[in-house]
Structure formats: C-alpha cells, structure tokens
LUMTI-125096 format. One record per residue (C-alpha): residue number from 1; residue in three letters; x negated, z negated, y negated. Coordinates in Angstrom, 2 decimals. Each point is the difference from the previous one (the first is absolute). Layout:
// LUMTI-125096
- guti|timi|xx|zz|yy
- NUM|ALA|X|Z|Y
...
END
This chain:
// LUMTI-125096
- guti|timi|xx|zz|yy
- 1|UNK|0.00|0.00|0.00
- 2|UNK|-1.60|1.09|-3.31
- 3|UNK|-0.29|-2.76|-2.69
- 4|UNK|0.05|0.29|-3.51
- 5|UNK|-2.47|-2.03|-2.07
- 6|UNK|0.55|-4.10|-0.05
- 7|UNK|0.40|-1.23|-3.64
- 8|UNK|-1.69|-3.04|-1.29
- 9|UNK|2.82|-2.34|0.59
- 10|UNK|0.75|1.92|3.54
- 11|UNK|-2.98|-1.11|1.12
- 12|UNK|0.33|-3.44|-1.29
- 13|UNK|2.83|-0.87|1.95
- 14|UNK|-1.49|2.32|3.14
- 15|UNK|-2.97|-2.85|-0.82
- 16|UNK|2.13|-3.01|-0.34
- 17|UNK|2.00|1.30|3.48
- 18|UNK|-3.05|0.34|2.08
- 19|UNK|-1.71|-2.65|-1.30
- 20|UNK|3.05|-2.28|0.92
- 21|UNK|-1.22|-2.65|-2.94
- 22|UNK|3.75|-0.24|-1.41
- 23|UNK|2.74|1.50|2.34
- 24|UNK|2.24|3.13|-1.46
- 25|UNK|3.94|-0.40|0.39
- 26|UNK|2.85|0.65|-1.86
- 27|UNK|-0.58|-2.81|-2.04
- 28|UNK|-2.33|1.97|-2.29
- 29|UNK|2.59|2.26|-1.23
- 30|UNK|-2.18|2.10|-2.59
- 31|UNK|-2.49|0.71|3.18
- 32|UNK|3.23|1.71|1.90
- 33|UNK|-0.41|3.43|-1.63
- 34|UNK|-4.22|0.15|0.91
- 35|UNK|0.77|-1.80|3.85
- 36|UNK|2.40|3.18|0.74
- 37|UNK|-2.67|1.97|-1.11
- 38|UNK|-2.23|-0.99|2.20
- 39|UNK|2.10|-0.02|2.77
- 40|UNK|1.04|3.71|-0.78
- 41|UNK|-3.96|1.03|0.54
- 42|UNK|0.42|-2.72|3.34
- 43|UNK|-2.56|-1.92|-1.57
- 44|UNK|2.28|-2.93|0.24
- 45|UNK|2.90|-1.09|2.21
- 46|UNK|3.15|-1.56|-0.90
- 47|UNK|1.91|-2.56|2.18
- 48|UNK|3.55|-1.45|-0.81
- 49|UNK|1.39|-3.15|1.01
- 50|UNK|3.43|-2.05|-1.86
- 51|UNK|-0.08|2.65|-2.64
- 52|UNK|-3.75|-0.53|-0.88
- 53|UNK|-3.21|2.53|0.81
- 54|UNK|-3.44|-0.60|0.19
- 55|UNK|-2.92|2.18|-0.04
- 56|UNK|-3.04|-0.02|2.39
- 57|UNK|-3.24|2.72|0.04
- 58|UNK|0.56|2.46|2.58
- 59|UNK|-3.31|1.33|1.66
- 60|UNK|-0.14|3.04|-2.55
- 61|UNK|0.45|-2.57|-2.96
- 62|UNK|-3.41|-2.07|1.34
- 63|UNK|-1.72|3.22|0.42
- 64|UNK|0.70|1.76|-3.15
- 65|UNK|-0.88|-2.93|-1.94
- 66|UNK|-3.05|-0.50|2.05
- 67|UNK|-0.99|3.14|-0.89
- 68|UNK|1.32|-0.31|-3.92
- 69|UNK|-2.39|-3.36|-0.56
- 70|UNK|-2.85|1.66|1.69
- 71|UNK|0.74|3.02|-2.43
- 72|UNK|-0.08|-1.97|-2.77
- 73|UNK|-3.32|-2.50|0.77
- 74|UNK|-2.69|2.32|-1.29
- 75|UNK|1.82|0.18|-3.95
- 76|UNK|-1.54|-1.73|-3.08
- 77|UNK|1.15|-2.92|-1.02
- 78|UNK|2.59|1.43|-1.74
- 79|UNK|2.22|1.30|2.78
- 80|UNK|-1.36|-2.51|2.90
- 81|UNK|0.25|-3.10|-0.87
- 82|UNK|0.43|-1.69|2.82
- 83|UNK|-3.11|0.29|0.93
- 84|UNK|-2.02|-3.22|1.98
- 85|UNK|-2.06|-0.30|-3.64
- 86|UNK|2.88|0.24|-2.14
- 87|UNK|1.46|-2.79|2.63
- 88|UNK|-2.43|-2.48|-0.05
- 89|UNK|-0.18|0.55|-4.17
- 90|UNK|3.57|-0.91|0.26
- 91|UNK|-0.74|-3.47|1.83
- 92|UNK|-3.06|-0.60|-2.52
- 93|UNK|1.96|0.45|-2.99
- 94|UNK|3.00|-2.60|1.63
- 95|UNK|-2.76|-2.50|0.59
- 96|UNK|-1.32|0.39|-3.67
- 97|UNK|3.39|0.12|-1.53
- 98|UNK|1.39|-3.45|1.47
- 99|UNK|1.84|1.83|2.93
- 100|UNK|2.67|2.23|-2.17
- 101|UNK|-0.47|3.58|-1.34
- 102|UNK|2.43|1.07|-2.90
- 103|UNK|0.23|3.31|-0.23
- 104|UNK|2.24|1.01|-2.82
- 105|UNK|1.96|3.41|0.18
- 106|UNK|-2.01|2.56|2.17
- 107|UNK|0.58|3.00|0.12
- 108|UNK|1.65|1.21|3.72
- 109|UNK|-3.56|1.55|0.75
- 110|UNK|-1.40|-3.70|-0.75
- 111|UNK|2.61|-1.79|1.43
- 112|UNK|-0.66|2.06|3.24
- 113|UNK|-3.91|-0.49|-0.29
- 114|UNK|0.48|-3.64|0.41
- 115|UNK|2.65|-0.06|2.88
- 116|UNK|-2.93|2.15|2.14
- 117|UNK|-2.70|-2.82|-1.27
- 118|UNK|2.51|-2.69|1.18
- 119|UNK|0.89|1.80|3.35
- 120|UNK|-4.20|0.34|0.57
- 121|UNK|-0.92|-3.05|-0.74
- 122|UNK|2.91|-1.07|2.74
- 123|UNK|-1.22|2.34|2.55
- 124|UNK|-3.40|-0.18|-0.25
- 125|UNK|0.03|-4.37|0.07
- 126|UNK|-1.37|-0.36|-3.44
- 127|UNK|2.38|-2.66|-1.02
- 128|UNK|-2.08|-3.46|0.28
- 129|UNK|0.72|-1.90|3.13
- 130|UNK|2.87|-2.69|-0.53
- 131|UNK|2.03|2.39|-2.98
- 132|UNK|2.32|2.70|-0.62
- 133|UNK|0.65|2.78|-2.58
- 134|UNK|3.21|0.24|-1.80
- 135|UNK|1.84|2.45|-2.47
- 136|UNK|2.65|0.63|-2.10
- 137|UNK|0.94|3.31|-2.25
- 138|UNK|-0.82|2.21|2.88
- 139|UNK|2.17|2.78|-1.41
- 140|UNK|0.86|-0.61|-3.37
- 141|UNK|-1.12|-2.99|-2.89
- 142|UNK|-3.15|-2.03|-0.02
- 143|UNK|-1.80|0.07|3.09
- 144|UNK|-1.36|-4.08|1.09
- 145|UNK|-2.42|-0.01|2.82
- 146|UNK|-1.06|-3.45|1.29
- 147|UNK|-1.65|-1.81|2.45
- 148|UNK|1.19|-2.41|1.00
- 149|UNK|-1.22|-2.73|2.67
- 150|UNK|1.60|-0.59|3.45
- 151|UNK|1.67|2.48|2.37
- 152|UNK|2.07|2.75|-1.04
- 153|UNK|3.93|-0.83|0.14
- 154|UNK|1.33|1.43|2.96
- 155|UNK|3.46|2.01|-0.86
- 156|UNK|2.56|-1.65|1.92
- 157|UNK|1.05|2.05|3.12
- 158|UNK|3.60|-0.40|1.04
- 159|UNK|0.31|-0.81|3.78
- 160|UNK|0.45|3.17|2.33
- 161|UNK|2.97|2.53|0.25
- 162|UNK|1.68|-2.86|1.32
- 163|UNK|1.04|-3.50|0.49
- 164|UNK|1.52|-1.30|3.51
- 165|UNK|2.64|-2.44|-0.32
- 166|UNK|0.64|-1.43|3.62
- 167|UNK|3.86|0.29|1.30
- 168|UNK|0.48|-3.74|1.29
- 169|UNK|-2.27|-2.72|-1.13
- 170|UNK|0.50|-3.08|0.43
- 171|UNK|0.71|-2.48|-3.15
- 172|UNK|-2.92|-2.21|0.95
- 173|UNK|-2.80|3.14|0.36
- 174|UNK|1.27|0.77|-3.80
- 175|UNK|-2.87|0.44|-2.96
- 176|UNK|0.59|-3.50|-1.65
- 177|UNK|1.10|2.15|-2.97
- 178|UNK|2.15|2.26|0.99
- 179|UNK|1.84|-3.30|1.97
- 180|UNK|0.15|-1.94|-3.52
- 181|UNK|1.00|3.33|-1.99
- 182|UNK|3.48|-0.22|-1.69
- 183|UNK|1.89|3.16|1.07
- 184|UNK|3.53|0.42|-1.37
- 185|UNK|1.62|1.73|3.03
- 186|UNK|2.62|-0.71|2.40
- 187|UNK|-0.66|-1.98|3.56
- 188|UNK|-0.27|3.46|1.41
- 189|UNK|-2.32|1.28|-1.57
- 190|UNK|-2.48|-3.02|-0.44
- 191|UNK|-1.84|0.79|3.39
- 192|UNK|-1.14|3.39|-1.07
- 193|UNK|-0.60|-1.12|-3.78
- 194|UNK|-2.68|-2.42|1.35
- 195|UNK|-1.29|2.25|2.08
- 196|UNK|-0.87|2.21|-2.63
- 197|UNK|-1.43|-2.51|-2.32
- 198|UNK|-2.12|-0.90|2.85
- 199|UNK|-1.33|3.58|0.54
- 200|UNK|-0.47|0.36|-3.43
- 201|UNK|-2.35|-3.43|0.09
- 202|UNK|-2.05|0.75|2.84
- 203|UNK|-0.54|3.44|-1.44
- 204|UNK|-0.61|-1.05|-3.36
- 205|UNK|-2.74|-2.63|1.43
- 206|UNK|-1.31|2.34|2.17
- 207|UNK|-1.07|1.94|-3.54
- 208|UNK|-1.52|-3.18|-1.11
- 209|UNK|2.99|-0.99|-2.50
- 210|UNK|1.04|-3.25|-0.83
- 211|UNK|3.91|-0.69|1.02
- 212|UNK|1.79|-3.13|-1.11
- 213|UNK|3.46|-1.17|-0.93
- 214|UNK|1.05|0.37|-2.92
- 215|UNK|0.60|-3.42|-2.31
- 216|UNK|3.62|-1.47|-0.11
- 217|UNK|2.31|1.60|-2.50
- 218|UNK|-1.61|3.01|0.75
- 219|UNK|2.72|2.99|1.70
- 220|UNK|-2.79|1.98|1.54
- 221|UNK|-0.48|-0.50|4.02
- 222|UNK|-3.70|0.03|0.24
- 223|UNK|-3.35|0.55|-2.44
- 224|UNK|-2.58|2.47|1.01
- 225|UNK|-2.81|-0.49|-2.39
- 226|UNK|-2.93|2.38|-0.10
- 227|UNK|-3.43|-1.42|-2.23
- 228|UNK|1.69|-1.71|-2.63
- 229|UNK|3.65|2.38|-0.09
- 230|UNK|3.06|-1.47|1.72
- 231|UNK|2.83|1.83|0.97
- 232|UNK|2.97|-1.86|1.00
- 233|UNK|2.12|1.91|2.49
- 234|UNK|4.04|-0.45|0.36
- 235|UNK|1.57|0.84|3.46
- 236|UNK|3.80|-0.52|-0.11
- 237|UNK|3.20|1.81|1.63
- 238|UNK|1.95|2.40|-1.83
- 239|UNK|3.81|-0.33|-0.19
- 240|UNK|3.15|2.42|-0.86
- 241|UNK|3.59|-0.74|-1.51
- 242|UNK|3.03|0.09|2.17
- 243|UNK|3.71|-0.68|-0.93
- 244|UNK|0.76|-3.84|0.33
- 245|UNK|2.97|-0.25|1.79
- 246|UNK|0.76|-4.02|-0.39
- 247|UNK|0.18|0.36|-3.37
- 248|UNK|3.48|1.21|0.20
- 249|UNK|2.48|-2.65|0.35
- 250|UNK|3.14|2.67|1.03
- 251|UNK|-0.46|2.53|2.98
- 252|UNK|1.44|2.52|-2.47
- 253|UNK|-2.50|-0.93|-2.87
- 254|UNK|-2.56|2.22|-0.65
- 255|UNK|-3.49|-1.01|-0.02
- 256|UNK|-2.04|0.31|-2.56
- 257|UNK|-2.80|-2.46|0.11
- 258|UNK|-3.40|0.95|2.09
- 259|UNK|-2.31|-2.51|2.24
- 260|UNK|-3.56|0.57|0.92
- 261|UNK|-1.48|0.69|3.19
- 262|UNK|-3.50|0.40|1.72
- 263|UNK|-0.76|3.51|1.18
- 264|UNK|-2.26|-0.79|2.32
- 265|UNK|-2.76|2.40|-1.95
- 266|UNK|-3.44|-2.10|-1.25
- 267|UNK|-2.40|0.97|-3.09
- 268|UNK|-2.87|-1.44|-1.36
- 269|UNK|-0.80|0.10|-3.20
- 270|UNK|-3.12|-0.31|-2.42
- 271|UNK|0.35|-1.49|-3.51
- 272|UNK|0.65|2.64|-2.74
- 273|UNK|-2.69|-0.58|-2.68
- 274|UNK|-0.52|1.78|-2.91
- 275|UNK|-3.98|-0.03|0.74
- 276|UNK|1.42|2.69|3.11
- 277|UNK|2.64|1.55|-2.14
- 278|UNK|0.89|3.23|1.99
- 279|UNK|-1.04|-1.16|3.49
- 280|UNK|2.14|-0.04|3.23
- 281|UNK|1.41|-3.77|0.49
- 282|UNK|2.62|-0.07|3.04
- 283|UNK|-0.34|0.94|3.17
- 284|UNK|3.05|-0.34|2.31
- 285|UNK|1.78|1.07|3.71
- 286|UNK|1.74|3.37|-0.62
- 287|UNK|1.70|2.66|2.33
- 288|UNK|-2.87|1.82|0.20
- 289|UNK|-2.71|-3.03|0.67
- 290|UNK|-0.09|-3.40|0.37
- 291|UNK|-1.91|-2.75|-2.12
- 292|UNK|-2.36|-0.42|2.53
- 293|UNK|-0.77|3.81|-0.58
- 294|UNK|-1.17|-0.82|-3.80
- 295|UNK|-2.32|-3.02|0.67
- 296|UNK|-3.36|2.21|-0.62
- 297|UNK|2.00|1.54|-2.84
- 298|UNK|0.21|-3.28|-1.45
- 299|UNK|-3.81|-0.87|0.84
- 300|UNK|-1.13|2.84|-1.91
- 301|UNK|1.98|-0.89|-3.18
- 302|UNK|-1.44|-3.37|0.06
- 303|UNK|-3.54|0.84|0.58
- 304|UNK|0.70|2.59|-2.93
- 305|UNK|1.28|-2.52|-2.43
- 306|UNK|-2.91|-2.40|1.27
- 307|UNK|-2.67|2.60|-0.75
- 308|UNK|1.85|0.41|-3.77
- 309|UNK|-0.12|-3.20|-0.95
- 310|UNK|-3.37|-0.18|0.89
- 311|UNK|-1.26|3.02|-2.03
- 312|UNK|2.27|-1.11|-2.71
- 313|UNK|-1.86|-3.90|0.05
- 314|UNK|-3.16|1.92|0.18
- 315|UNK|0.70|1.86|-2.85
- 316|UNK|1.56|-2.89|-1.99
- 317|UNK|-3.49|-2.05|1.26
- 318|UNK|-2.30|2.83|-1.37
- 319|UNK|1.95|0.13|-3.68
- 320|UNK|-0.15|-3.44|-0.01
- 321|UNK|-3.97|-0.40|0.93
- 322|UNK|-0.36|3.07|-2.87
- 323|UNK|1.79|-2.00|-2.43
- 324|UNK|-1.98|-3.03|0.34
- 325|UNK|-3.17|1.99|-0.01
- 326|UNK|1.07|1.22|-3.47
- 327|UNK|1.14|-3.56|-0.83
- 328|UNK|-3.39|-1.39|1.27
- 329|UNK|-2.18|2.55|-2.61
- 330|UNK|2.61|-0.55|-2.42
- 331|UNK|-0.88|-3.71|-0.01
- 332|UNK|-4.07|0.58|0.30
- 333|UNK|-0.08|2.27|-2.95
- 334|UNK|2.22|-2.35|-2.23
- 335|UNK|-2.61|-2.73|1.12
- 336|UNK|-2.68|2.38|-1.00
- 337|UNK|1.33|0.91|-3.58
- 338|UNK|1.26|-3.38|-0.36
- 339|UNK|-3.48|-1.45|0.28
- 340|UNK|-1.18|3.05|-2.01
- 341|UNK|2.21|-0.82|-3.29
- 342|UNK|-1.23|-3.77|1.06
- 343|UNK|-3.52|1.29|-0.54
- 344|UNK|0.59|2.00|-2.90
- 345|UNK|1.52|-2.68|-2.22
- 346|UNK|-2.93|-2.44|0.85
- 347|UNK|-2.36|2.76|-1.58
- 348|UNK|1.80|0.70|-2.74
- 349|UNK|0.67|-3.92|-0.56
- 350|UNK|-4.15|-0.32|0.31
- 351|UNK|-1.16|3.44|-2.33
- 352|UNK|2.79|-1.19|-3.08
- 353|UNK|-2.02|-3.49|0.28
- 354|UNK|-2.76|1.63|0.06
- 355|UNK|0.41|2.44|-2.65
- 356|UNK|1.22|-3.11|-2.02
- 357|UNK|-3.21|-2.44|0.88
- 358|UNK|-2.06|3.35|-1.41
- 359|UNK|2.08|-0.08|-2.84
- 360|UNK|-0.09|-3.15|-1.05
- 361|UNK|-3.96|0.09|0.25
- 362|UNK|-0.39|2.88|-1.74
- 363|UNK|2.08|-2.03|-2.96
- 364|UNK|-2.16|-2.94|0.21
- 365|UNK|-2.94|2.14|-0.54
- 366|UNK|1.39|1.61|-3.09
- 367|UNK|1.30|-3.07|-1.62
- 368|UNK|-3.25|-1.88|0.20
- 369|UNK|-1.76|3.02|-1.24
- 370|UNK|2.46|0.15|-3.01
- 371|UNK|-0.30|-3.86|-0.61
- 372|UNK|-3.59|-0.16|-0.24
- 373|UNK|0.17|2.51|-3.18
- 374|UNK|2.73|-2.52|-1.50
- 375|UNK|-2.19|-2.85|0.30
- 376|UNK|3.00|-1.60|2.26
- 377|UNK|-1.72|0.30|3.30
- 378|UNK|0.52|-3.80|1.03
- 379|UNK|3.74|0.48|0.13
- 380|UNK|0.40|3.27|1.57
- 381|UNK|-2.60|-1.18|2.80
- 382|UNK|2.73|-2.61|1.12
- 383|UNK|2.70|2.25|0.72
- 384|UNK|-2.12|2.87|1.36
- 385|UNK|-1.54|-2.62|2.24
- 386|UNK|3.36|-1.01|0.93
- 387|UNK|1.35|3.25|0.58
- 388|UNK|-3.27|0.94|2.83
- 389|UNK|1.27|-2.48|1.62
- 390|UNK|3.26|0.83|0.68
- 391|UNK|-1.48|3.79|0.76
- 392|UNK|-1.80|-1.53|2.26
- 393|UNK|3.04|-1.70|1.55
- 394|UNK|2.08|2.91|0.41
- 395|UNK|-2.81|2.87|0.66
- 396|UNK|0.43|0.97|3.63
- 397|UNK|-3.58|1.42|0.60
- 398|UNK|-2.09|-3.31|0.56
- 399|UNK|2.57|-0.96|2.43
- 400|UNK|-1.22|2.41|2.45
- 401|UNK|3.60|1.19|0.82
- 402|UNK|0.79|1.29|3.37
- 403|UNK|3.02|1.80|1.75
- 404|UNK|2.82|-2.43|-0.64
- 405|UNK|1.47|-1.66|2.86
- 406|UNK|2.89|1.81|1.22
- 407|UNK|3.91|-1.61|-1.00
- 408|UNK|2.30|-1.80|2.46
- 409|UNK|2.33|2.72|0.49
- 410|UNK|3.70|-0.69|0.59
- 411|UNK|2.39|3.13|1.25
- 412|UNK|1.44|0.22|-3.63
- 413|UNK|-2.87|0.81|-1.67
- 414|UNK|-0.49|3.12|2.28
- 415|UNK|3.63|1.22|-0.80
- 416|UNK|-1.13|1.34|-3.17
- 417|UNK|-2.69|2.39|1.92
- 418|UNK|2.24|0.92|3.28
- 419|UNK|1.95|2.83|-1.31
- 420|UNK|3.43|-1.01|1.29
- 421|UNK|-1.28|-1.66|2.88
- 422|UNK|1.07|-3.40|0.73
- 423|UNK|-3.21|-2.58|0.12
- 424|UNK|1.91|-2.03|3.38
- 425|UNK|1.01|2.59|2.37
- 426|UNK|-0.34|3.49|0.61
- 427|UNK|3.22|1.31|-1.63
- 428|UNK|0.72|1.45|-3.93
- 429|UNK|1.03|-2.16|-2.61
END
C-alpha cells in the first residue's frame, strides 16, 4: 500500500503510539482526526469496546517509524534534535536550572525539538537514577519540563475486559464492604446487589485501590479512592409507577393516585461533579445487557477521572511552586533595595556633615584672618575655637566610618519595594 508523506504531528502521535509512554483513546478527542489517519495508511489499529477505541502500532507503524528516526539521525541540530547530545544537554540544563525548564511560546518546530530531546533522554536512560521527567504545553502554551525525583506515576489501568461476579456466595465469604454497603433495593434483589459490590472490591483491590465505606450520612454504597481522589459509588434499584388501586374507596371510583414499585433493574452510579462535567455517570441493567456487563465500563471512567485529578493537582502544584518562586525573588530583591536606600541615606547623612564640618572650618579660618586686621583677634579666637570643636564633633571622616549595620527589618517595611506583592504569603495585595 503506497503512503503519502507523515506530517510533523502524524508522526508525533505515530511516536507517542509506539512508544506506548501515554496510551491513545478516544479520550483525546483533537488526536481523533490524525489516529484515523494513521490507521488509513495501517500504520495503526483501532479497537472498540463500550463505545470507546483505542489505538495500538501495527507492525508497519514500528517499521516505518523505525525507518523515519533513522532517516532523520544524521540532520543538524536544527532538524534532529533528539539526538543523545541534545539529550543529555537537556538533563544538564534541569540540574542547573533547579529541576524546571520554562520555555515560553515555541514555535511548533521548537515545541517538537524538545518532545524528541525528552523522548531520548527516556530511551536512551539519561534521566538520573531515582527521578523522572515531566511536561506540560506539549501542543500548545508554555512548554514546563521538570525533573522531578522518585518514580514516574504510573497511569492507572482499569482492571481487564471484565469483572466476574460469582452467582451464589455465601453472606459470610462477602468483601467486608460490600456486606456493610447500604443498598436501597428490595429483599430480592439484595443477594445479587452484594454480589456485585463484592466483585467490584476484589477487582478494585486487585488494581491496588483503596475501597472503604463511605462515612454515615453519606447515600453512596461504597468509596473507591485512587492516590488521593475518591469516588463514592451509589448502587440502588430502580422503580416504575403503577395505578394504586386501594386508594379508591368505591369499586366504581376511578383511580387516580399512583404507588411505587421496584423493577427489579440495578444501577450504579458515580457522583456528578462539575470537575467531570460531560462524563458518563450511570451505568445500569438494560434489555440489551446487564449491570454486570458495564463493571469495566465503570473501571475505566474511574481510572479516567483519577488520572484528571491528578494532572489537574499537578498542574495546580506547579502554578503554585511558580508563584512562590516569583514571591521568593520578589521578597530578596525588596531586601536588596531596601538595604540599598538604607545605605544610601547613611551616606548622604555622613557627606552633608561632612560638607558642613568643611564648612564651618573654612569659616573659622576666614574670620580669624579678618579679626587679626581689626585688632579684635582675642574675641573672634573664642568662637572660632568653639566652632572646631563642634566640626570636629559632627565631621564623619575621623570616625573611620564603615558599612552601616544592616536594619531589623519587619514585613511592612518591604511592602513599599514588593510591587503588589504581599510581604506574608505568596499572593497579591
């Protein structure tokens, strides 16, 4: 099959599939366009399950961007950066700069340049034992790279296609709970309710989740918390309106009023928060499958929302850290010109007293000179003698002046200097 030239971001994503470093689904909606694509040239292949795809490399992806990358490697610097050099300058300059690399606006060329440095320096083990790299911006804004100590984060991965929930268990052999979970369904449906919950517990454990009750006032059945997300989960019974017959009093009164009862159908249910506007929250038994059907359906929404909330307190983290940074010079250089004016208004205090000392000699001199013509010399000797002395007193220069000691400095005095900064936290005003 004859293939037309990859473009730039084509073979990003090709890179990004292959790699495997950050799965490709439907949940990256802008990438859908690009992912069909590639599938079109059966670089990629597409597979569908509960109304999602995902995309995997096919052999003629690996190869043709085996063969692309090798292309590539011989360039200058400007069209290869990826490059093992170009790699390892990347680490340097992370060590230098404190761990964080702000890069503001590149251009899509730039941008590009740097996710090949970041992707080398992966592949080729440059990162220092004991850290990780990190970015943000990869296709649009500033681009942050950082490393960062520890292991990567692992992307939460949902449990398998699916989640066995046994026919008869005993109530004994029950996930302690699933046993204590409050589930507003009838008698008959209680059994298979637990049973579910209990599935859902050992599966949810089995991906190295946390699962706990949730705390009392609280509607949801269970709590399935991933890092530091919870999601509480609701499992109750539906119901449907029927005429309510003992409401009439007469046979031949008609009946108007309606009673309740429990279909026999269950659904569970994850809280709708604006933080997940948009996102799929009910699963339920239908004519066409049953709840059990919908479990991994349900896994995959919560390791979703899990990995959200941790990019989003990642994010939140990094503009935080960046704003204290800013706060932290802020403060240094209001210290800095703080002490400066300190400085300043010593000297000037000392060179006016000791212009005046100069002065006031220089006066002396003349008056004696002007006395001893007069013939009043004895007189004018008094005062000028007088007057030395308190030159003497107030001339700086015999002192042997030094820096002056620096002020006590309270955080008021800075607020002058901060420029809208506040001198107690890292916040405006």
């Amino acid at each position: 099959m004859a293939r037309t030239k990859l473009s730039e971001r084509q073979l990003d994503v090709l890179r990004r599939i292959c790699h495997g470093e950050k799965p490709v689904t439907s949940d990256d909606s802008g990438l859908t366009t690009t992912v069909y694509a590639l599938r079109d040239q059966g670089l990629v292949a597409m597979t569908r399950a509960d109304g999602r795809w995902s995309a995997a490399p096919t052999e003629a992806g690996c190869r043709h961007l085996a063969r692309t990358d090798a292309s590539l490697a011989p360039r200058s610097n400007a069209s290869a950066p990826s490059t093992a050099p170009e790699a390892a300058e990347l680490i340097t300059r992370l060590q230098q700069a404190g761990g964080t690399l702000h890069i503001t606006t590149p251009t899509p060329d730039e941008r590009a340049r740097w996710r090949r440095a970041l992707h080398t320096a992966r592949a080729d083990h440059l990162v220092p034992d004991g850290h990780h790299l990190r970015h943000t911006g990869r296709d649009k804004g500033d681009l942050v790279i950082t490393l960062r100590p520890g292991s990567p984060p692992r992307r939460s991965a949902p449990p398998g296609e699916s989640v066995p929930v046994p026919e008869n268990l005993p109530p004994e052999r029950l996930h302690p709970a699933a046993a204590a979970a409050h589930i507003p369904a009838c008698p008959d449906c209680q059994p298979r309710a637990r049973r579910i919950l209990h599935a859902l517990c050992h599966a949810a454990e089995a991906n190295t989740y946390t699962v706990s009750n949730p705390e009392t006032g609280s509607a949801a059945s269970l709590v399935i918390t991933i890092g530091d997300s919870s999601f509480p989960l609701s499992l109750h019974e539906g119901s449907y309106e029927v005429p309510d017959p003992s409401s009439a009093k007469y046979a031949w009164q008609r009946v108007t009023a309606r009673t309740t009862r429990p279909s026999h159908e269950l659904e569970l249910s994850l809280e709708h928060t604006y933080a997940h506007r948009g996102r799929r929250t009910h699963w339920g038994d239908r004519k066409q499958w049953s709840l059990e059907d919908k479990l991994p359906a349900l896994f995959r929404e919560i390791a979703h929302r899990a990995h959200t909330e941790y990019e989003r307190q990642q994010a939140q983290q990094r503009k935080e850290e960046e704003t204290r940074q800013r706060w932290l010079t802020a403060m240094q250089q209001a210290r800095t010109a703080l002490l400066e004016d300190h400085r300043l208004k010593a000297l000037r205090t000392q060179v006016q007293a000791w212009q005046e000392a100069t002065a006031i000699r220089a006066y002396c001199d003349a008056l004696e000179d002007h006395h001893a013509t007069s013939g009043k010399a004895e007189a004018a000797t008094a005062w000028a003698t007088w007057a030395r002395d308190y030159a003497d007193r107030i001339d700086p220069v015999p002192q042997n002046p030094g820096t002056p000691e620096p002020p006590a400095i309270t955080p008021e005095d800075l607020r002058p200097y901060l420029r809208g900064w506040s001198p107690y936290e890292p916040k405006r005003g």
